[in-house]
C-alpha positions in Angstrom: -13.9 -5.3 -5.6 -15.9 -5.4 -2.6 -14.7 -5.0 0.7 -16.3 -5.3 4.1 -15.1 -3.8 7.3 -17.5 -4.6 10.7 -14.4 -3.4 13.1 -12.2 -1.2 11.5 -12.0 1.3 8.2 -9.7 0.0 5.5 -7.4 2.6 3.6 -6.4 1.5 0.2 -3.8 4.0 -0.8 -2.5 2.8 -4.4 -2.2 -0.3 -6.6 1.1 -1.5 -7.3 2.1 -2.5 -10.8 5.6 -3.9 -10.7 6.5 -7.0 -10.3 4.6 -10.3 -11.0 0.8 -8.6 -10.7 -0.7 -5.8 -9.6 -1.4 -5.6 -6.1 -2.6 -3.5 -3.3 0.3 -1.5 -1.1 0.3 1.3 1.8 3.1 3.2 1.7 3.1 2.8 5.2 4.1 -0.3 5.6 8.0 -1.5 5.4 10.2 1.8 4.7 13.3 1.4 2.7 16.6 2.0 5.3 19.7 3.4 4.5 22.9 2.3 7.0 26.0 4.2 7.1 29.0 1.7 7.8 32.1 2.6 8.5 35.4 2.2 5.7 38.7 2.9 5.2 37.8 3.7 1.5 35.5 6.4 1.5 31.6 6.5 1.8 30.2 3.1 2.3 26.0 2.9 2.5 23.8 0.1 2.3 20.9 0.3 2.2 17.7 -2.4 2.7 14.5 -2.3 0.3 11.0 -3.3 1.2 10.8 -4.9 -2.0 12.6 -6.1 -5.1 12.4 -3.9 -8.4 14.4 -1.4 -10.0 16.4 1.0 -7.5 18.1 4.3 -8.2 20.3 5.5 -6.3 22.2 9.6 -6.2 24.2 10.5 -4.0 24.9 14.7 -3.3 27.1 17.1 -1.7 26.2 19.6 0.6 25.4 22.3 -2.2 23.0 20.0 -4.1 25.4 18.9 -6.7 24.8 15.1 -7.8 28.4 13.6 -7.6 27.2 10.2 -8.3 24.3 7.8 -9.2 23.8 4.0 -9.9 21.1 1.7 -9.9 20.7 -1.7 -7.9 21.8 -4.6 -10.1 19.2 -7.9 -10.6 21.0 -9.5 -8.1 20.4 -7.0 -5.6 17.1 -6.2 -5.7 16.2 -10.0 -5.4 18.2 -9.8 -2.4 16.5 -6.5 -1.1 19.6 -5.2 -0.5 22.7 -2.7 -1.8 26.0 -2.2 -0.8 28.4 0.4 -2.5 31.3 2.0 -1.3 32.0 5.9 -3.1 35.4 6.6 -2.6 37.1 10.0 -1.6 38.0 11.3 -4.8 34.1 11.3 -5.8 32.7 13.0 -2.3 34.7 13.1 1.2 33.2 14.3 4.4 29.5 14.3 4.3 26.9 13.3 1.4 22.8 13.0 1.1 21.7 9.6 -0.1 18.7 9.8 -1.9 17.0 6.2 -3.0 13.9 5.9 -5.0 12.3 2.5 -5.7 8.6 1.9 -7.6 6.8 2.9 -4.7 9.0 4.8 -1.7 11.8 7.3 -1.9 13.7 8.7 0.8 17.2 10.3 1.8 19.8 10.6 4.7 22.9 11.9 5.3 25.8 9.5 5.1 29.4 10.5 6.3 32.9 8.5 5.4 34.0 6.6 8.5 30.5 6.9 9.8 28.3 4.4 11.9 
């Protein structure tokens, strides 16, 4: 591959197998987000991924214990996006969400009733 620059330096940081064909990515670009909404039920997250492909998902309490996992159903990941509501008798209070995807991974707190 040849690349030329005459302005700026380009920074290839990894090739990126899934999907239909390998292509460039910077992990810098669109970050994964994870939204704490508020529910009557228990812990409800969604969270928005940069791009579709297979998504795990743990949730843990505050000693490091995993109380839960999943993974984003076909659906989902076409749609970049995963809802899920844990109720209380899995985790109450306050919980680490931890979501890995292909290429990103990342984690935030999420609390029941929580915006």
């Amino acid at each position: 591959m040849r690349v030329e620059s005459r302005a700026e330096p380009i920074l290839v940081q990894g090739i990126c197998r899934e999907g239909s064909g390998p292509r460039l990515f910077s992990s810098v670009g669109t970050a994964l987000e994870i939204q704490s909404i508020p529910a009557a039920e228990g812990i409800h997250f969604r969270v928005l991924l940069a791009e579709s492909g297979p998504t795990d998902l743990a949730l843990y309490d505050l000693q490091g214990g995993c109380v839960w996992r999943g993974t984003a159903t076909a659906s989902e990941e076409l749609a970049r996006q995963v809802d899920r509501i844990i109720p209380f008798d899995v985790v109450s209070g306050i919980a680490i969400l931890s979501v890995t995807t292909s290429t990103q991974s990342t984690s935030a707190v999420v609390m029941e009733g929580a915006r």
